[in-house]
BANUTI-735923 format. One record per atom (N, C-alpha, C): residue in three letters; atom name; x, y, z; residue number from 1. Coordinates in Angstrom, 3 decimals, decimal comma, m for minus. Example, Ala and Ser with C-alpha at 12.3 -4.5 7.8 and 13.67 -1.06 7.14 Angstrom:
# BANUTI-735923
[ALA N [13,190 m5,690 7,800] 1]
[ALA CA [12,300 m4,500 7,800] 1]
[ALA C [13,200 m3,300 7,800] 1]
[SER N [12,850 m2,250 7,080] 2]
[SER CA [13,670 m1,060 7,140] 2]
[SER C [12,900 0,030 7,870] 2]
This chain:
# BANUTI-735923
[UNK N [m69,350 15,418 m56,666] 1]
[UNK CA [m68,758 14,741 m55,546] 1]
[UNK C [m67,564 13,906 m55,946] 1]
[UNK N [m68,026 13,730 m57,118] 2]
[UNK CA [m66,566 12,494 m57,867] 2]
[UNK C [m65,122 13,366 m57,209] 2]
[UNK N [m65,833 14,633 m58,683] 3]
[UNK CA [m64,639 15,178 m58,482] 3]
[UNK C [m63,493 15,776 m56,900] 3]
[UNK N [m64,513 16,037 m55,828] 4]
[UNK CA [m64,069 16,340 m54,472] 4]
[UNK C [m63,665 15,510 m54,237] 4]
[UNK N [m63,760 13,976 m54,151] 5]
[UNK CA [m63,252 12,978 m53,756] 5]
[UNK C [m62,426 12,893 m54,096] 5]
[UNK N [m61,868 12,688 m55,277] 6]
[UNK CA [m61,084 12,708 m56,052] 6]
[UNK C [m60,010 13,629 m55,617] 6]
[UNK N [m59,788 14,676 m55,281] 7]
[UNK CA [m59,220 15,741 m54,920] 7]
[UNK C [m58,826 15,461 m54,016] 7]
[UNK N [m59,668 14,988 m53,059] 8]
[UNK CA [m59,507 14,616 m51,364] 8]
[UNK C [m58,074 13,615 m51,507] 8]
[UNK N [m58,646 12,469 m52,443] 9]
[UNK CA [m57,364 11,516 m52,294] 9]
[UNK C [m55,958 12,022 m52,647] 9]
[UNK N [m56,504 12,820 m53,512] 10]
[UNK CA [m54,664 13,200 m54,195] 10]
[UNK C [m54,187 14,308 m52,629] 10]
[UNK N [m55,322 14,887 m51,910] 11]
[UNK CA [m54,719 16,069 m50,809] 11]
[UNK C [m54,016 15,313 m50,180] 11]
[UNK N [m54,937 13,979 m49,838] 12]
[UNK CA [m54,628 12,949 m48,412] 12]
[UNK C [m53,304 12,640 m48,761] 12]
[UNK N [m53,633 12,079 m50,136] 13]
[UNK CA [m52,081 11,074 m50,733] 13]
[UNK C [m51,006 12,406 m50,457] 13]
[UNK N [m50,724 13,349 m50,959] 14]
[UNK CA [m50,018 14,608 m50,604] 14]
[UNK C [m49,637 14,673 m49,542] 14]
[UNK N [m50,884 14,474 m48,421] 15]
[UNK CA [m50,120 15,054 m47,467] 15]
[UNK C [m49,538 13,706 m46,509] 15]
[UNK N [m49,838 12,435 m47,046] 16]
[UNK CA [m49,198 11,373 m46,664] 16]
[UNK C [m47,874 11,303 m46,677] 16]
[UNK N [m47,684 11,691 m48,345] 17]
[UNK CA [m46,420 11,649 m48,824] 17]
[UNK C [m45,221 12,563 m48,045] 17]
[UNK N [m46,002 13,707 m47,980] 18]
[UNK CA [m45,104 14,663 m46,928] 18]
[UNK C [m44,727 14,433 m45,339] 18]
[UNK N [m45,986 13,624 m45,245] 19]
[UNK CA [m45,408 12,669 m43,825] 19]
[UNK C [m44,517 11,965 m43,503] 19]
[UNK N [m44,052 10,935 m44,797] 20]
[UNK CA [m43,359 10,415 m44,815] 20]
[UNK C [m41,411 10,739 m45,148] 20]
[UNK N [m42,176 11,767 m46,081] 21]
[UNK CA [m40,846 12,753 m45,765] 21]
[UNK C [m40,159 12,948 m44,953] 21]
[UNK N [m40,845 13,861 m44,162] 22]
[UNK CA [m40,790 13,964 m42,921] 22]
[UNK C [m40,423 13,165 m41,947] 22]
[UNK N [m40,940 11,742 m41,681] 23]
[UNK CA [m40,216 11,043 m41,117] 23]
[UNK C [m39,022 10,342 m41,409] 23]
[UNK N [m39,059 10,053 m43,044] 24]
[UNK CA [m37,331 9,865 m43,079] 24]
[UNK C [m36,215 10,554 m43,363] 24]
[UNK N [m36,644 12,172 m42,620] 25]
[UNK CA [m35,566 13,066 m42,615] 25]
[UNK C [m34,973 12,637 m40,716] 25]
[UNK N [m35,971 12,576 m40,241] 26]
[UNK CA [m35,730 12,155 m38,572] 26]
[UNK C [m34,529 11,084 m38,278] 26]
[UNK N [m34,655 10,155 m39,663] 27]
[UNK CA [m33,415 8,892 m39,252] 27]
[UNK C [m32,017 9,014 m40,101] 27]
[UNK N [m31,757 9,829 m41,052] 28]
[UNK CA [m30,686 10,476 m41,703] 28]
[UNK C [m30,402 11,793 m41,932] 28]
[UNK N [m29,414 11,653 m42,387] 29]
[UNK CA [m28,954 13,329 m42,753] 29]
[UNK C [m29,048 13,772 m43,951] 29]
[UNK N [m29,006 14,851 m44,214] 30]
[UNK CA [m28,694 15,580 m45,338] 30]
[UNK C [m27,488 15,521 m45,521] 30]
[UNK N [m27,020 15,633 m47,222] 31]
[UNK CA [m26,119 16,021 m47,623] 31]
[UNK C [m25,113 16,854 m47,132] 31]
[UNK N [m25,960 18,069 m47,526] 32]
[UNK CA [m25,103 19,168 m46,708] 32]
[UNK C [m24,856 19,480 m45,607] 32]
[UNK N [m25,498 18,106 m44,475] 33]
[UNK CA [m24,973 18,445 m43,088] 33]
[UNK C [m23,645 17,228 m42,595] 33]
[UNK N [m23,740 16,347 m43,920] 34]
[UNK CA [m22,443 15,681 m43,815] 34]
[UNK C [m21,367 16,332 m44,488] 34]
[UNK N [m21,488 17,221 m45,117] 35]
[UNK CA [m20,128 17,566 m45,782] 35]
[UNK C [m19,937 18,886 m44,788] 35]
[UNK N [m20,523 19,280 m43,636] 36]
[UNK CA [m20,497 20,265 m43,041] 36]
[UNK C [m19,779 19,754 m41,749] 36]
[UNK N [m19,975 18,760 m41,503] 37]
[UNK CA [m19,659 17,480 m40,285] 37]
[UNK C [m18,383 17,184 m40,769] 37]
[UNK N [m17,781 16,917 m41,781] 38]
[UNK CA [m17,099 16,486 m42,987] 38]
[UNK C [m15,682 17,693 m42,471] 38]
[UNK N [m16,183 18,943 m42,752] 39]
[UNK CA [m15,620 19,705 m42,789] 39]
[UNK C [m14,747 20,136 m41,673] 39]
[UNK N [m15,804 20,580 m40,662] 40]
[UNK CA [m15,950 20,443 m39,234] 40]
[UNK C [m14,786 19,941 m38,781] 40]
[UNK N [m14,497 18,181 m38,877] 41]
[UNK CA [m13,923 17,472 m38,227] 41]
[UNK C [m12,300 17,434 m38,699] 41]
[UNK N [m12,313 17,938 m40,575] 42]
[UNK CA [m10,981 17,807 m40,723] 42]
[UNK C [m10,349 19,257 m40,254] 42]
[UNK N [m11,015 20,382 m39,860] 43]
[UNK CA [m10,063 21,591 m39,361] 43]
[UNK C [m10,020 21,270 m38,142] 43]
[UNK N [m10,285 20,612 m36,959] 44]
[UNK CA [m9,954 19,933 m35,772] 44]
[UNK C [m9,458 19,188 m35,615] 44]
[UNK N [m8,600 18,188 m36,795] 45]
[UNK CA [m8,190 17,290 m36,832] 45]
[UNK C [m6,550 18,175 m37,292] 45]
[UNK N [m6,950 19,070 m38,097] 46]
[UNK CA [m5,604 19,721 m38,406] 46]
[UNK C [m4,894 20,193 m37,847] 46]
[UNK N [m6,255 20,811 m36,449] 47]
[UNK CA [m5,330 21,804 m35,286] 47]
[UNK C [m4,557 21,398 m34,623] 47]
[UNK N [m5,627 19,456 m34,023] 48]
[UNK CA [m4,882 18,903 m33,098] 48]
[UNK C [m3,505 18,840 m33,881] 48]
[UNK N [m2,871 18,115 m35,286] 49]
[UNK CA [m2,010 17,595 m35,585] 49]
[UNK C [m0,900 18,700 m35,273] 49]
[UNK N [m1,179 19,988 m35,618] 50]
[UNK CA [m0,142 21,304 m35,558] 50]
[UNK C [0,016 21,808 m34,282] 50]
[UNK N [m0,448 20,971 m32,958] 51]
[UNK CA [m0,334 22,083 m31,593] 51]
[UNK C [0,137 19,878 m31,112] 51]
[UNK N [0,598 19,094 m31,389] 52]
[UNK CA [0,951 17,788 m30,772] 52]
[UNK C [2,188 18,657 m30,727] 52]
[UNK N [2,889 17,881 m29,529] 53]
[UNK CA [4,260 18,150 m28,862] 53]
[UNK C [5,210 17,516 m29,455] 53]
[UNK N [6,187 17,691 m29,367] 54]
[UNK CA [7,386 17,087 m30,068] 54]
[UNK C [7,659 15,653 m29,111] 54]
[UNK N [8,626 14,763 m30,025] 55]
[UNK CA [9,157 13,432 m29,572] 55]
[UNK C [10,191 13,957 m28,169] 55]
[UNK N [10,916 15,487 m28,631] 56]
[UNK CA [11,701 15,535 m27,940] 56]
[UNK C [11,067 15,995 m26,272] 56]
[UNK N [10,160 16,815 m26,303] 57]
[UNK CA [9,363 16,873 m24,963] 57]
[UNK C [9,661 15,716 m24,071] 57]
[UNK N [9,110 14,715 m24,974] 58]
[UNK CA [8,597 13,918 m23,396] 58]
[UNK C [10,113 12,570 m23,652] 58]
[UNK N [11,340 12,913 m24,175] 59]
[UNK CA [12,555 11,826 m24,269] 59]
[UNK C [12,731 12,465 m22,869] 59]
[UNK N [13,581 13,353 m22,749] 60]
[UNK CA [14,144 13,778 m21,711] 60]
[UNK C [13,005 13,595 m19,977] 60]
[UNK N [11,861 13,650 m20,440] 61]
[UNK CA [11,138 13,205 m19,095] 61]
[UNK C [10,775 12,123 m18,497] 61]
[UNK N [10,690 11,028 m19,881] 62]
[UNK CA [11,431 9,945 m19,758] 62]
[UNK C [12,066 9,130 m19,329] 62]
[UNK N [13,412 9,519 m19,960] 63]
[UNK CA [14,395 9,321 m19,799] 63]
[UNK C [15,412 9,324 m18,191] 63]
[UNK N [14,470 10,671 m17,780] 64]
[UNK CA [14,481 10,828 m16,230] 64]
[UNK C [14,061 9,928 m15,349] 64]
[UNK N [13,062 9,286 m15,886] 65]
[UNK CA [12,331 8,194 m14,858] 65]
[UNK C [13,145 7,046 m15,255] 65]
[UNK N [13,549 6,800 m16,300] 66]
[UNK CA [14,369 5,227 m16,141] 66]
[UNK C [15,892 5,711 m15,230] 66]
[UNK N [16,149 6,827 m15,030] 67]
[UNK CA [17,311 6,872 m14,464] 67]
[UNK C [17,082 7,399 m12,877] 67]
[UNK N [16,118 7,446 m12,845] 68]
[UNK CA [15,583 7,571 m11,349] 68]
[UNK C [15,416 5,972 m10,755] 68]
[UNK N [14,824 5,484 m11,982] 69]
[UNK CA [14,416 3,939 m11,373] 69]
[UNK C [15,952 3,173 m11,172] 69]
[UNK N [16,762 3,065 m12,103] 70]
[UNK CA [17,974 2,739 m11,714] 70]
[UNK C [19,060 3,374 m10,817] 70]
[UNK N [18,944 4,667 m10,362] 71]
[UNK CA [19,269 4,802 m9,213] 71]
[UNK C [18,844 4,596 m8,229] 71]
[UNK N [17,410 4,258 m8,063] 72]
[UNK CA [16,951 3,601 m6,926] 72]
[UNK C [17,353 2,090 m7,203] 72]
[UNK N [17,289 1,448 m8,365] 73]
[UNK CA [17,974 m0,006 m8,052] 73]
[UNK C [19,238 m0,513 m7,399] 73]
[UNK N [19,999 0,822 m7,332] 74]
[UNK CA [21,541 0,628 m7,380] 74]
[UNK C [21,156 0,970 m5,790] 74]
[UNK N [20,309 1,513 m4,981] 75]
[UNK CA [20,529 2,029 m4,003] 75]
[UNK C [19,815 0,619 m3,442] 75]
[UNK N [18,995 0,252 m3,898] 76]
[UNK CA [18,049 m1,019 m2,866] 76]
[UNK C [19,147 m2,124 m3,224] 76]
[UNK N [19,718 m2,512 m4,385] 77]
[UNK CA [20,959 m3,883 m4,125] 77]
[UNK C [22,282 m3,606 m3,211] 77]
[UNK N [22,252 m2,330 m2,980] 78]
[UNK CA [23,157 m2,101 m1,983] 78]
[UNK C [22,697 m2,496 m0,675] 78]
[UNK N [21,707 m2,112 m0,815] 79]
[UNK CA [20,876 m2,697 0,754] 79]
[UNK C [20,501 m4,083 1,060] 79]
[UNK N [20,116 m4,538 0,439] 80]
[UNK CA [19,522 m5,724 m0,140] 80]
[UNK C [21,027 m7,048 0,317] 80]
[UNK N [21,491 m6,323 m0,343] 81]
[UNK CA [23,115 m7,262 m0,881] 81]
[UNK C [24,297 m6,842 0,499] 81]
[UNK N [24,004 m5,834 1,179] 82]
[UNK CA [24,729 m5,572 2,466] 82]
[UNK C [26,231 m5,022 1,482] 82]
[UNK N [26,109 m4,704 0,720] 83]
[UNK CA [27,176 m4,283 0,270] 83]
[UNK C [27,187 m2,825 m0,674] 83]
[UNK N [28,478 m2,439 m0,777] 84]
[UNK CA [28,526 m1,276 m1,920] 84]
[UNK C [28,233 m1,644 m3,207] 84]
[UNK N [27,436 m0,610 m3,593] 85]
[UNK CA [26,966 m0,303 m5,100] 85]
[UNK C [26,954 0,966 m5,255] 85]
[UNK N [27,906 1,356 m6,856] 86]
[UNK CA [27,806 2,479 m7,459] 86]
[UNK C [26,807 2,482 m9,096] 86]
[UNK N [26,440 3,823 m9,158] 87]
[UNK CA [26,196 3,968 m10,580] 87]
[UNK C [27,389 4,744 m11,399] 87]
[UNK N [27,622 4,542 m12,293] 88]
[UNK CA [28,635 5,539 m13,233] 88]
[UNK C [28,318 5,887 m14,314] 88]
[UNK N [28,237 7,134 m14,163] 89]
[UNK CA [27,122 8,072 m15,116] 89]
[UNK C [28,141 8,927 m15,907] 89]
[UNK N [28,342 8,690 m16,956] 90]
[UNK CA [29,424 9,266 m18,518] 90]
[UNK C [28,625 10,049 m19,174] 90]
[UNK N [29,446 10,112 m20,229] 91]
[UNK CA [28,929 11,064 m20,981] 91]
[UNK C [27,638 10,906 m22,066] 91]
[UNK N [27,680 9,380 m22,430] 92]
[UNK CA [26,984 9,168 m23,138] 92]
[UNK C [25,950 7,863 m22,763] 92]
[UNK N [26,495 7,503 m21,752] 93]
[UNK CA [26,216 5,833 m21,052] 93]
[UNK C [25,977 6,615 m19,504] 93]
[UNK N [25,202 5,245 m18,690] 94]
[UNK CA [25,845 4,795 m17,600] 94]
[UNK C [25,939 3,257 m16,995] 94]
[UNK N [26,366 3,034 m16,039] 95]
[UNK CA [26,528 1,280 m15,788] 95]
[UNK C [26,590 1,323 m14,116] 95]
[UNK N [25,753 0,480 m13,630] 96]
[UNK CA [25,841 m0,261 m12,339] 96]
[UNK C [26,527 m1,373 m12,061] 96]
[UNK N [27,468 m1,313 m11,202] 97]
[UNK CA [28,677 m1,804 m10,394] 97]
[UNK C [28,550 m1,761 m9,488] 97]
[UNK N [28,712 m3,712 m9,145] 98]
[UNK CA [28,886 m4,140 m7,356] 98]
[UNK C [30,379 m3,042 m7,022] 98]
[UNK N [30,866 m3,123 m5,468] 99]
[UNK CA [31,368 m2,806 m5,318] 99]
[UNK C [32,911 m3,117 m5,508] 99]
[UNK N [33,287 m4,164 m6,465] 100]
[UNK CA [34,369 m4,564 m6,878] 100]
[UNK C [34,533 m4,210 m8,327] 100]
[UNK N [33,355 m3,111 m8,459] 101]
[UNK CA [33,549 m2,295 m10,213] 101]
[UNK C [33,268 m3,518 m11,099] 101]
[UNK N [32,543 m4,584 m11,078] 102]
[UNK CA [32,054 m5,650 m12,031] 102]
[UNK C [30,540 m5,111 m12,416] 102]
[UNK N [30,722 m4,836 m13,058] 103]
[UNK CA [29,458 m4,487 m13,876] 103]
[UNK C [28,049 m5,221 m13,605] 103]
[UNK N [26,751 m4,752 m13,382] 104]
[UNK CA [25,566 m5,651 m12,766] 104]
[UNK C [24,366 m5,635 m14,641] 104]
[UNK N [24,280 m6,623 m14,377] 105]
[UNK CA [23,610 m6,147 m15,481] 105]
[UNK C [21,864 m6,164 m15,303] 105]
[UNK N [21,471 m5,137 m16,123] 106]
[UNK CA [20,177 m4,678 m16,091] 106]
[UNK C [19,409 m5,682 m15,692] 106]
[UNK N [18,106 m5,349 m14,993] 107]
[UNK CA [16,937 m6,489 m14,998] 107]
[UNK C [15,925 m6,565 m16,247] 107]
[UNK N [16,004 m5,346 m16,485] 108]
[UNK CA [15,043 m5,013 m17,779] 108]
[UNK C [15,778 m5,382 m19,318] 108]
[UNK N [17,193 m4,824 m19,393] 109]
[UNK CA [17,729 m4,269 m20,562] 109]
[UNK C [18,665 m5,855 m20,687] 109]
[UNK N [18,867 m6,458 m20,041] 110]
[UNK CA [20,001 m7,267 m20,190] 110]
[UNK C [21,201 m7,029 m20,877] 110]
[UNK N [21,360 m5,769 m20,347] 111]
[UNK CA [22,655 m5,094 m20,881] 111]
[UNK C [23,590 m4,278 m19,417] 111]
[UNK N [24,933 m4,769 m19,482] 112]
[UNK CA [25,341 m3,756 m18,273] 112]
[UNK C [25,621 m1,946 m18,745] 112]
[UNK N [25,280 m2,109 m19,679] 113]
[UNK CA [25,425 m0,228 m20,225] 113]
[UNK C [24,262 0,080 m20,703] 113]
[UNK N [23,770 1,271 m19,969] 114]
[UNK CA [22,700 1,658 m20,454] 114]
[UNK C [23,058 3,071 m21,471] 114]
[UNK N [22,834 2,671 m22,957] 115]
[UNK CA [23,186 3,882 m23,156] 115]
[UNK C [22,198 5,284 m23,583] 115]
[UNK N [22,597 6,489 m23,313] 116]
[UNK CA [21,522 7,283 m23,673] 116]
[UNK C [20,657 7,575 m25,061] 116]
[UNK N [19,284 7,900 m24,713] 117]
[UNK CA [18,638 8,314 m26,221] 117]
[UNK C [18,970 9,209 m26,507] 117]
[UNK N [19,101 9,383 m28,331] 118]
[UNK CA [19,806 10,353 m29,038] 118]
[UNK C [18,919 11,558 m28,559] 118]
[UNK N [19,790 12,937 m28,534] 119]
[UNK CA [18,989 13,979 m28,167] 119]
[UNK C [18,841 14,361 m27,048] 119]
[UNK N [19,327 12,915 m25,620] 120]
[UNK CA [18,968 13,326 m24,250] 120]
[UNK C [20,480 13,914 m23,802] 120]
[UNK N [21,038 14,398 m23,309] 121]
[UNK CA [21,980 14,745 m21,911] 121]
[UNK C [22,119 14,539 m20,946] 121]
[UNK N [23,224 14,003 m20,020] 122]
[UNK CA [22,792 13,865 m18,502] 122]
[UNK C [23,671 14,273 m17,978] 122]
[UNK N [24,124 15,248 m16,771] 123]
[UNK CA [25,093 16,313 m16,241] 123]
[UNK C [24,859 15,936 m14,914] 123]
[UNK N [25,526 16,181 m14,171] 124]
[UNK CA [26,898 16,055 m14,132] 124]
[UNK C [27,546 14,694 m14,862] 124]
[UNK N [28,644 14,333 m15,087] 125]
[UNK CA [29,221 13,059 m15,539] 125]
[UNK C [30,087 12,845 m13,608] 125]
[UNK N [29,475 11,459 m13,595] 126]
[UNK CA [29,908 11,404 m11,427] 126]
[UNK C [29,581 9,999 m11,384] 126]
[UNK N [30,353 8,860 m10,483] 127]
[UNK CA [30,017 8,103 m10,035] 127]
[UNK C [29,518 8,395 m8,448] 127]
[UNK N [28,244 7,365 m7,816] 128]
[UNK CA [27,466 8,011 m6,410] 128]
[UNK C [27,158 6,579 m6,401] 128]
[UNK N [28,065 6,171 m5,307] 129]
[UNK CA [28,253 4,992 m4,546] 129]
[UNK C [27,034 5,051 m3,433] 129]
[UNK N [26,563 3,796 m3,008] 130]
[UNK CA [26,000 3,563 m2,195] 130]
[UNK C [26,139 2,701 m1,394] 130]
[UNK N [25,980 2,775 0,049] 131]
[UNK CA [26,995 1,755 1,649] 131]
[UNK C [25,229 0,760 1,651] 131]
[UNK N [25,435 0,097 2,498] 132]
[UNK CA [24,283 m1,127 3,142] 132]
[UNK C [22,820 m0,310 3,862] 132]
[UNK N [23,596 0,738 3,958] 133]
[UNK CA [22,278 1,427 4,547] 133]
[UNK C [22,072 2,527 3,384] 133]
[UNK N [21,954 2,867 2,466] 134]
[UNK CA [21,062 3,326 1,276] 134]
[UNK C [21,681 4,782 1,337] 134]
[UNK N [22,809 5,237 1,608] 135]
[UNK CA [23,748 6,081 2,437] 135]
[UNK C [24,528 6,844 0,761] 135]
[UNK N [24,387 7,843 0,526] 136]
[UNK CA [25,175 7,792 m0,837] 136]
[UNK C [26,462 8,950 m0,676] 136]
[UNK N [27,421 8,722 m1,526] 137]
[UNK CA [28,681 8,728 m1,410] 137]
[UNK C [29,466 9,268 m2,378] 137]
[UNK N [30,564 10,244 m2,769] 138]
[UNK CA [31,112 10,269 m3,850] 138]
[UNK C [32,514 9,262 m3,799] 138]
[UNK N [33,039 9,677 m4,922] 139]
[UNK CA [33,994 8,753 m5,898] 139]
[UNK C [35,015 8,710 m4,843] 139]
[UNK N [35,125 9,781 m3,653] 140]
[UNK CA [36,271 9,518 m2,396] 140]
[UNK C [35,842 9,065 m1,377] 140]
[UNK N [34,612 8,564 m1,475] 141]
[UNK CA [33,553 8,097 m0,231] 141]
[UNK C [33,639 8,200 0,546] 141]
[UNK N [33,564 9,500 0,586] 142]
[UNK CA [32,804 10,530 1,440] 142]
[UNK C [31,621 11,129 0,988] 142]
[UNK N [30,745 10,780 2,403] 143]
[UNK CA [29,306 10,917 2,426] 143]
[UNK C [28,967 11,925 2,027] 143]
[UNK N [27,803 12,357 0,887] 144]
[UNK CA [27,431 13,687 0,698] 144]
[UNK C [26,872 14,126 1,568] 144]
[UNK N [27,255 15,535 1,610] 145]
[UNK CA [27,003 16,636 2,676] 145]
[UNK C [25,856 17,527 2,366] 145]
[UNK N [25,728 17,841 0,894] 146]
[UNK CA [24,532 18,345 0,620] 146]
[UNK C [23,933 17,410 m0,714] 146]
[UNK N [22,383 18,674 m1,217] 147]
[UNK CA [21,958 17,717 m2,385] 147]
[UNK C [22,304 17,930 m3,368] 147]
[UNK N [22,295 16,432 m3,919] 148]
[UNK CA [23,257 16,461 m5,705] 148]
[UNK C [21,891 16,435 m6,196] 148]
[UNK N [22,422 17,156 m7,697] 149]
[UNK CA [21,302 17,070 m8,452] 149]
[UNK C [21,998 17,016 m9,602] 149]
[UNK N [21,343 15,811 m10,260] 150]
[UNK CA [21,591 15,022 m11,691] 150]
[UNK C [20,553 15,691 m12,481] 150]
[UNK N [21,018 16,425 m13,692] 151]
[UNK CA [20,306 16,915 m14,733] 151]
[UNK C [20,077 16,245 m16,123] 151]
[UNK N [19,356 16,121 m16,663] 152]
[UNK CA [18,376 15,106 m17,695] 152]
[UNK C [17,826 15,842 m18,939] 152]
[UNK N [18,798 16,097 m19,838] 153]
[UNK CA [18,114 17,219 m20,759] 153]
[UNK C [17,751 17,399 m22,183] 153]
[UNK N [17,090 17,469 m22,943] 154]
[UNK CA [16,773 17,324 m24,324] 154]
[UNK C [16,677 18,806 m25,040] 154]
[UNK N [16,917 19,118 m26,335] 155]
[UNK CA [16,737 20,644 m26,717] 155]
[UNK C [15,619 21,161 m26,492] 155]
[UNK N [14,218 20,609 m25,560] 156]
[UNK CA [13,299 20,764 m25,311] 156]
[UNK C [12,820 21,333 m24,057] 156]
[UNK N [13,464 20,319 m23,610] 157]
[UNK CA [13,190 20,334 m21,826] 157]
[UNK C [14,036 19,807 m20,910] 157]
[UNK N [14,474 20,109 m19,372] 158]
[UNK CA [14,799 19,595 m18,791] 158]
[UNK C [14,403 19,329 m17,235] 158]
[UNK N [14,990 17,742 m16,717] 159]
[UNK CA [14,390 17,308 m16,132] 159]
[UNK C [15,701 16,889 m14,676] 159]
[UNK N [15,189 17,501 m13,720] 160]
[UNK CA [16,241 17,309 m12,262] 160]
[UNK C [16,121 16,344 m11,544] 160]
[UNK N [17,202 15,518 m11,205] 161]
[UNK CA [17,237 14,335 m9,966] 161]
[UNK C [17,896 15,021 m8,943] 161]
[UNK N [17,166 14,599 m7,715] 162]
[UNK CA [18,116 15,454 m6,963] 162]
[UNK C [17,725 13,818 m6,011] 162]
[UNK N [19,451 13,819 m5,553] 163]
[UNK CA [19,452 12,368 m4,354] 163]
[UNK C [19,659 13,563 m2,733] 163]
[UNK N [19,601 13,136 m1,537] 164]
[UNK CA [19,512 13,608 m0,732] 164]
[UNK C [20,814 12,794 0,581] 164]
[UNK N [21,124 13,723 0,781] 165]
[UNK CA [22,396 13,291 1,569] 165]
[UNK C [22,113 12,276 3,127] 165]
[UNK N [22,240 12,021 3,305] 166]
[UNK CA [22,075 10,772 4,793] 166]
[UNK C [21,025 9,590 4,581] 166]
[UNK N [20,331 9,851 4,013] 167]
[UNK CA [18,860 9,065 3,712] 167]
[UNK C [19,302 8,320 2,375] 167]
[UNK N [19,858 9,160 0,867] 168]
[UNK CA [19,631 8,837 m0,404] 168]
[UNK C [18,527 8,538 m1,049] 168]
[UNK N [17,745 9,619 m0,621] 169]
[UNK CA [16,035 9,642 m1,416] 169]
[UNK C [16,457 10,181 m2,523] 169]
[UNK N [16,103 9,443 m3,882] 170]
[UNK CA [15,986 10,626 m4,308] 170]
[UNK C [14,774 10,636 m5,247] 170]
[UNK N [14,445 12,167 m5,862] 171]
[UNK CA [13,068 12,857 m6,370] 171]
[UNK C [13,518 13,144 m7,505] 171]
């Protein structure tokens, strides 16, 4: 009987031990399922890095919205102010001007020239005056008749303003 007993304890102790195993496989990992995790994460990490978009993508779309927003500024101080306001849009710049061509300067930029980011384009080169009623105009002011559309462009992408004749919405 010694000896069964004896036996018994080392089975019990055995199969204790394997219990316990067992349970502290439940609260960690294995090795090889971290270097598999490991692995895993840096070829998804590689893909994302090789399929990210370029800087130049999103300049030019950008770039569109600050010049949307300042043509709508130039169009609401015209209104606002009961007076003419133009934008003058160059080649490399543009600048907002009361209607005595004095330069307004930015609310944001505290600069009266805004000039463009390297890489962007903006076409046509046109000044587009605006009357008290939000009314827009070319450089002989005379009212546009149809829609202008200001182009916004990077070697990437490009991006269209178009203002709208009687109203001066523009999208």
């Amino acid at each position: 009987m010694d000896i069964e007993q004896s036996d018994m304890k080392k089975d019990s102790c055995r199969f204790v031990h394997e219990k316990e195993v067992i349970s502290m496989r439940k609260y960690g990992f294995m090795l090889i399922e971290l270097v598999i995790l490991l692995i895993v994460m840096s070829v998804l990490a590689v893909s994302m890095i090789v399929q990210m978009p370029s800087v130049n993508l999103y300049q030019a779309y950008n770039f569109s919205n600050v010049l949307l927003y300042d043509l709508n500024l130039t169009r609401v101080l015209s209104m606002s102010q009961n007076q003419r306001y133009r934008i003058v849009i160059g080649a490399s710049s543009y600048q907002i001007q009361d209607q005595n061509g004095v330069p307004v300067v930015h609310p944001e930029l505290n600069s009266s020239v805004i000039n463009y980011p390297t890489g962007v384009n903006v076409t046509p080169a046109m000044t587009l005056i605006f009357d008290s009623l939000g009314q827009p105009y070319d450089t002989t002011s005379t009212a546009l008749a149809t829609m202008t559309t200001i182009t916004v462009s990077s070697s990437s992408t490009t991006q269209a303003l178009s203002i709208s004749p009687q109203t001066g919405f523009i999208q």
